[in-house]
ZAMARGU-4260 file (C-alpha; in steps of 0.2 Angstrom, whole numbers, plus 5000, padded with zeros to 4 digits):
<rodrens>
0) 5024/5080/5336 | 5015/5072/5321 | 5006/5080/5305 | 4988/5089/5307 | 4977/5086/5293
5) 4966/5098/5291 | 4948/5096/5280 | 4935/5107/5276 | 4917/5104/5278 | 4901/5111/5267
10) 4887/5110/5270 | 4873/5109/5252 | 4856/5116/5251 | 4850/5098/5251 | 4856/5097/5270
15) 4872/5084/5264 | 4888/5089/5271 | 4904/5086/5259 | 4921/5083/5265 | 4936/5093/5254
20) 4951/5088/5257 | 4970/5094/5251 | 4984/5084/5243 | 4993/5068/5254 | 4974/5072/5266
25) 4963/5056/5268 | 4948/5056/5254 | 4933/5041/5250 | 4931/5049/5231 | 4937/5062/5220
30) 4922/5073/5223 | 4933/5073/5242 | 4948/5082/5232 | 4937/5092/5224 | 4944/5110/5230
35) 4962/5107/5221 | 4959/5107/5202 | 4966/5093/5193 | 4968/5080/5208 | 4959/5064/5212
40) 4957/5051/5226 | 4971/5037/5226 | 4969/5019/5227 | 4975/5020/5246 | 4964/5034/5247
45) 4973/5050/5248 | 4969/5066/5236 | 4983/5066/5223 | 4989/5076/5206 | 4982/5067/5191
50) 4995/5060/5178 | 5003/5075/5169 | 5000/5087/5182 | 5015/5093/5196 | 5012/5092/5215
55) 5016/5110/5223 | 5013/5112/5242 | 4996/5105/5248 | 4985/5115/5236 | 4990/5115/5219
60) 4992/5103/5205 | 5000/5113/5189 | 5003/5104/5171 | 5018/5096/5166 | 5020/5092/5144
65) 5007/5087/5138 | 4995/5091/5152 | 4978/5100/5152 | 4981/5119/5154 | 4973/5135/5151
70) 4985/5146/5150 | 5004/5149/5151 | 5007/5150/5169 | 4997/5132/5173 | 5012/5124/5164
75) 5027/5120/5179 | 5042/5114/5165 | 5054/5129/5161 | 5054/5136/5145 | 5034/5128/5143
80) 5018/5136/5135 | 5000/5132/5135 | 4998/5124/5116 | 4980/5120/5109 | 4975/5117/5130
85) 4991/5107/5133 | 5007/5110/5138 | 5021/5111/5128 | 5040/5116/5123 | 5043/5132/5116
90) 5049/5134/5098 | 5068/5128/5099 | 5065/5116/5113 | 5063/5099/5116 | 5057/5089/5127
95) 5072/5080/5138 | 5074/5072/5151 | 5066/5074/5167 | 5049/5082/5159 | 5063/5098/5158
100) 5063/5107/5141 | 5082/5109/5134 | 5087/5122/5121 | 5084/5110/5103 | 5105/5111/5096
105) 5103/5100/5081 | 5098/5111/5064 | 5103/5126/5074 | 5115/5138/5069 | 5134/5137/5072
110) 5152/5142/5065 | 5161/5126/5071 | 5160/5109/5077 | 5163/5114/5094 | 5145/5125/5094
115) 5136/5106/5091 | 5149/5101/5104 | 5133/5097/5118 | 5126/5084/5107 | 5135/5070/5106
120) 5142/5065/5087 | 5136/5081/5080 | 5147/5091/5068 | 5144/5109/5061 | 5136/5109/5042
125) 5144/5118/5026 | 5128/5128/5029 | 5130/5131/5049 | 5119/5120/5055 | 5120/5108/5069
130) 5119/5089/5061 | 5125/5072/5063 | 5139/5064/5059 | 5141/5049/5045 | 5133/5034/5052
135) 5125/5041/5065 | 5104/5042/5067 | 5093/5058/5074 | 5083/5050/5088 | 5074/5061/5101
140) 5085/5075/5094 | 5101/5067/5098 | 5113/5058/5088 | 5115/5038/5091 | 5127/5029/5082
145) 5122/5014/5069 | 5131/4998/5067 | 5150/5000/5062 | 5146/5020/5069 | 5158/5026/5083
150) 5152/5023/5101 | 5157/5027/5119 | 5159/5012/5128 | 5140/5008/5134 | 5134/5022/5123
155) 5117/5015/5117 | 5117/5011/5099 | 5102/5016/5086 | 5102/4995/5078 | 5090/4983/5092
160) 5102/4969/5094 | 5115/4978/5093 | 5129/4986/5108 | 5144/4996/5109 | 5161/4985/5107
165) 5178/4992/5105 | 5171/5010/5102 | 5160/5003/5085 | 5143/4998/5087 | 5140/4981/5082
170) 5128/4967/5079 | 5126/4955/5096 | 5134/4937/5096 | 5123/4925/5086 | 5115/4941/5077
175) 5120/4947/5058 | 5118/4964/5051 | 5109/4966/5034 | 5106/4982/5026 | 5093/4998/5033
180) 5103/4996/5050 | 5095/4980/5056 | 5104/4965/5068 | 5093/4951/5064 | 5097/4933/5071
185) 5090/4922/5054 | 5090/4930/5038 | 5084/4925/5020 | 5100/4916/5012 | 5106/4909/5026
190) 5109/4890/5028 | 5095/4879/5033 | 5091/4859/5036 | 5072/4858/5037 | 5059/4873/5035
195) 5055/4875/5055 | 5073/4885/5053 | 5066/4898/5043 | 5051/4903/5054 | 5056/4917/5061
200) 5056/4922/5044 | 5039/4927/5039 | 5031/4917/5024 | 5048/4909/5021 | 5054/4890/5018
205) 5070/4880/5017 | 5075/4877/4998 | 5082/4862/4990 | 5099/4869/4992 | 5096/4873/5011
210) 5092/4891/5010 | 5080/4899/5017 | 5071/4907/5003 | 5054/4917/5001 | 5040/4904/4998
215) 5028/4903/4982 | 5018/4919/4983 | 5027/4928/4993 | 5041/4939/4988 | 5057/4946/4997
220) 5055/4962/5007 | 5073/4963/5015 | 5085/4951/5021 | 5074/4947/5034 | 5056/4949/5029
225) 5046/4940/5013 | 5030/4951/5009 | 5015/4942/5002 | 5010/4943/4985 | 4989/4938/4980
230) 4984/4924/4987 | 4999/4921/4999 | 4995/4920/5018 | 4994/4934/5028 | 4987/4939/5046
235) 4985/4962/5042 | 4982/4970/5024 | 5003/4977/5029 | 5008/4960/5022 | 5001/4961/5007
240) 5012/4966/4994 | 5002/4972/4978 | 4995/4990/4982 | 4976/4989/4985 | 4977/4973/4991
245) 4970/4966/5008 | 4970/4952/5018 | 4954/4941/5019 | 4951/4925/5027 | 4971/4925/5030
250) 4975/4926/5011 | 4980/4942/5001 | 4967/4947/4991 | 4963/4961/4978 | 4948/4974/4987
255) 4934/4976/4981 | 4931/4980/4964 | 4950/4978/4959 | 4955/4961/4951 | 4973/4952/4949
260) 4982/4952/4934 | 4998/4942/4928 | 5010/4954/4937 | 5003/4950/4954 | 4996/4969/4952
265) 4978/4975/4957 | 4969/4983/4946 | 4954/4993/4947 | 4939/4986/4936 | 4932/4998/4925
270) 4925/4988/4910 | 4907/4981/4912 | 4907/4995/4925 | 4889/5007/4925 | 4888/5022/4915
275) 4880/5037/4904 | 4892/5043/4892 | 4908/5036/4887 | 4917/5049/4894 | 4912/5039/4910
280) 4923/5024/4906 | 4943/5024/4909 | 4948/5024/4890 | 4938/5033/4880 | 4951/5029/4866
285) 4948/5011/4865 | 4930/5009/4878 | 4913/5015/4874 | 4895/5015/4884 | 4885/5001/4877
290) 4866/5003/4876 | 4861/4994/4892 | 4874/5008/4901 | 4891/4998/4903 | 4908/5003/4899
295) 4914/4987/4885 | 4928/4988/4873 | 4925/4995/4855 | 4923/4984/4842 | 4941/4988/4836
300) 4946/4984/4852 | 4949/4964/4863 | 4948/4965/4881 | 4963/4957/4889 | 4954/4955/4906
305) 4942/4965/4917 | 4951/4981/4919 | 4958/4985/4899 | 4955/4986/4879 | 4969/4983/4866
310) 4968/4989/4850 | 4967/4976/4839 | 4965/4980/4817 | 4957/4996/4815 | 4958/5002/4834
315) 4964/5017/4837 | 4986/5020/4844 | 4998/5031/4847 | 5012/5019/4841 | 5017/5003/4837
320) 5020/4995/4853 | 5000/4998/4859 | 4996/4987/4842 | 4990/4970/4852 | 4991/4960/4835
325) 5006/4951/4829 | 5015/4960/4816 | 5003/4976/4815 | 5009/4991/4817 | 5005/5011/4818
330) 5003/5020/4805 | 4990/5037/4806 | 4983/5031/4822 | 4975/5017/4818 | 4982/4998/4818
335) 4985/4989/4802 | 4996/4976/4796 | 5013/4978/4793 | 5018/4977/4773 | 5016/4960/4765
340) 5005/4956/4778 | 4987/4953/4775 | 4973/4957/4787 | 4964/4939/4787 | 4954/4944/4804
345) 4953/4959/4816 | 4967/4951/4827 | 4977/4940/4816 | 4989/4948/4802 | 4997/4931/4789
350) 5009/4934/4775 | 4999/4937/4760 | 5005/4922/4749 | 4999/4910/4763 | 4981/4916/4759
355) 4971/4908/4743 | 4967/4920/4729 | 4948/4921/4725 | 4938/4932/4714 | 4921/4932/4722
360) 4914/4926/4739 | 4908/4908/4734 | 4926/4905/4730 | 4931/4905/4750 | 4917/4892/4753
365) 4911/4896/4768 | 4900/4913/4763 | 4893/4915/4780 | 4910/4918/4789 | 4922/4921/4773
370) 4923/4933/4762 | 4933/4939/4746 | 4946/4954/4751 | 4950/4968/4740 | 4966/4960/4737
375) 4957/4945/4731 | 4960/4934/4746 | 4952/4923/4756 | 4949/4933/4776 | 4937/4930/4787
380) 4921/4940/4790 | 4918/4954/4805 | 4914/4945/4819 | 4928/4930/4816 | 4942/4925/4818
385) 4954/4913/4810 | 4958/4896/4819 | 4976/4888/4812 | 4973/4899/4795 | 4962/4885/4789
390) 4944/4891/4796 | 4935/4908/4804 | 4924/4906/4821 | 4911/4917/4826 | 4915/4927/4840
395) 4902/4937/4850 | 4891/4945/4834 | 4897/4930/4823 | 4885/4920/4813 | 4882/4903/4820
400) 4871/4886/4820 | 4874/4879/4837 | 4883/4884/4852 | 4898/4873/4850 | 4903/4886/4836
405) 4904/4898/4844 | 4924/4903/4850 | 4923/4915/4866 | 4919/4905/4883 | 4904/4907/4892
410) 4897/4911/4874 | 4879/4903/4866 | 4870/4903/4849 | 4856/4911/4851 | 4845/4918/4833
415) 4861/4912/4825 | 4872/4924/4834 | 4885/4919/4847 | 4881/4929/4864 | 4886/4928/4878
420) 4876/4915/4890 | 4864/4921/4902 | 4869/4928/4918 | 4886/4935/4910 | 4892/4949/4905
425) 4897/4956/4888 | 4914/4965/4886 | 4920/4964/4871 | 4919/4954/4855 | 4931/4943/4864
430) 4926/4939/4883 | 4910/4935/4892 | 4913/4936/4911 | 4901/4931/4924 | 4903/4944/4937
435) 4908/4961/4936 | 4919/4964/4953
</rodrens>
């Protein structure tokens, strides 16, 4: 005698008659399975439960973990509750196998190793907890062995590449095992004839002593992985190295409004930057808002790129280390040159018998760009500097006649005063830059 299928007919107010069916009953469309919640028409056209949800009797379709519920009772996995409309473990159990929730055992409490006894590799605490033993990894809340951990024979191990021999998990033939548990079958170091054999080494290269080593603007990860530095190749922002780095156009760039510096670092611009006040700008120490609303560096200040002043004579420190100048120091704040040293510019300190004696201005010669110290020696003006202790430049500020005198690139005579050129912008006595990134 063969199975009866059984389907109910409706009939709507607009005179169309629907066909509900039940689970494992024929059906054209879901609207068909309609009169069991949580079920839909299969691709050979029989009403089913939808992924996550358990088949009871012909009727019924109840949550399994991680299904849609509404309350406790939807959900068909012992020891399950309704969580935020989906079904989950209780507190204390996980999620094994066979969609069942087991009781959780690791970080549980116990007096002895035999209480951890049901996971495998687990061992009491000194503070009663369940936990794994030495070289053994918590995975899914067991404990799976890593290379040279004890295995059972065909015991998974936690290392890819790797398998259980003589009860120790090892790396598989033609494989080798470098540090942070990995099997790897070529690694950085190893020997090499041509650079195809390093390929499967990302962005490295066989050296001149056959090694395969990390390639020019890239630098080593692991034993198995080189991690670009800026402008090394790259295919996702992960392999760039520098932090706020990306990768554009394949290459490892700085992001916007961050610029490279010598230690392959990104920093972020702040000088030439808008603002109001110069409480706006990064250092206020050695930074100030200019009158066209830009942070720049105080005139007792250089900049040594787009992103930082250094206090050069005068500037203000904390000690002697922040002093850009050689042989200055830190005396009160403030950067002066060391004893029997002469200040002969803002950024250049000489020994004081290397500078000629004078007792008025016209004795340096050049009046427009030296002058007679204190001491009654020979320095060079504000808004100079001393080339080879022989002669002062104008920087930006300086006194000039053409724009071949003027020292700072991307720098002009202009009124007989070295500015920067047009379209760049000023950031400190010493550097004109053309964009402010």
């Amino acid at each position: 005698m063969g199975f009866v299928t059984y389907r109910l007919k409706v009939s709507t107010t607009s005179g169309f008659t629907i066909v509900l069916a039940f689970l494992g009953d024929f059906c054209e469309t879901d609207y068909d399975c309609g009169i069991v919640n949580h079920s839909k028409c299969s691709e050979d056209h029989k009403c089913e439960c939808r992924p996550n949800y358990a088949t009871i009797g012909k009727s019924l379709c109840l949550s399994q973990q991680n299904g849609f519920c509404l309350s406790n009772e939807e959900c068909t996995a012992q020891n399950s509750v309704c969580i935020n409309s989906k079904c989950g473990c209780k507190l204390n159990f996980i999620l094994g196998s066979e969609n069942k929730c087991e009781p959780k055992q690791l970080d549980t409490f116990c007096n002895s190793d035999e209480d951890c006894a049901i996971v495998n590799h687990a061992k009491c605490s000194k503070d009663k907890k369940c936990i794994c033993r030495p070289n053994n990894v918590v995975i899914n809340e067991t404990c799976v062995p890593m290379i040279n951990g004890f295995c059972w024979g065909g015991e998974p191990c936690a290392a890819e590449n790797s398998v259980c021999m003589n009860q120790t998990c090892q790396c598989k033939e033609g494989f080798k095992f470098i540090p942070d548990n990995y099997c790897v079958k070529t690694y950085l170091g190893m020997p090499c004839q041509k650079n195809q054999d390093c390929e499967e080494i990302r962005n490295a290269k066989c050296s001149e002593d056959k090694e395969c080593v990390c390639e020019l603007n890239a630098i080593k990860l692991n034993q198995s992985m080189c991690i670009s530095l800026i402008n090394g190749s790259c295919e996702n922002d992960q392999e760039c190295a520098p932090e706020n780095s990306i990768c554009m156009n394949n290459e490892c760039q700085c992001k916007l409004n961050y610029v490279p510096t010598h230690k392959n670092q990104c920093e972020q611009v702040t000088l030439g930057k808008p603002c109001e006040k110069t409480l706006n700008c990064r250092d206020v120490w050695h930074e100030t808002c200019s009158e066209d609303k830009r942070c720049v560096c105080k005139s007792n200040s250089m900049a040594l790129n787009k992103t930082s002043c250094v206090p050069i004579i005068g500037g203000f420190c904390f000690e002697d280390e922040h002093c850009y100048v050689d042989n200055s120091y830190c005396p009160a704040y403030n950067c002066k040159c060391r004893p029997n040293y002469i200040e002969i510019s803002k950024n250049q300190c000489v020994l004081d018998y290397s500078l000629t004696p004078c007792q008025n201005d016209e004795d340096c010669g050049d009046i427009k760009r030296r002058e007679c110290s204190e001491h009654n020696q020979c320095v060079c003006k504000p808004n100079t500097i001393s080339l080879y202790n022989s002669k002062c430049v104008p920087i930006i500020g300086g006194f000039c006649i053409n724009d071949e005198e003027c020292y700072v690139n991307n720098s002009v005579c202009i009124d007989n005063r070295c500015q920067c050129k047009l379209n760049y912008y000023f950031l400190s006595n010493y550097l004109c830059v053309e964009s402010i990134r």
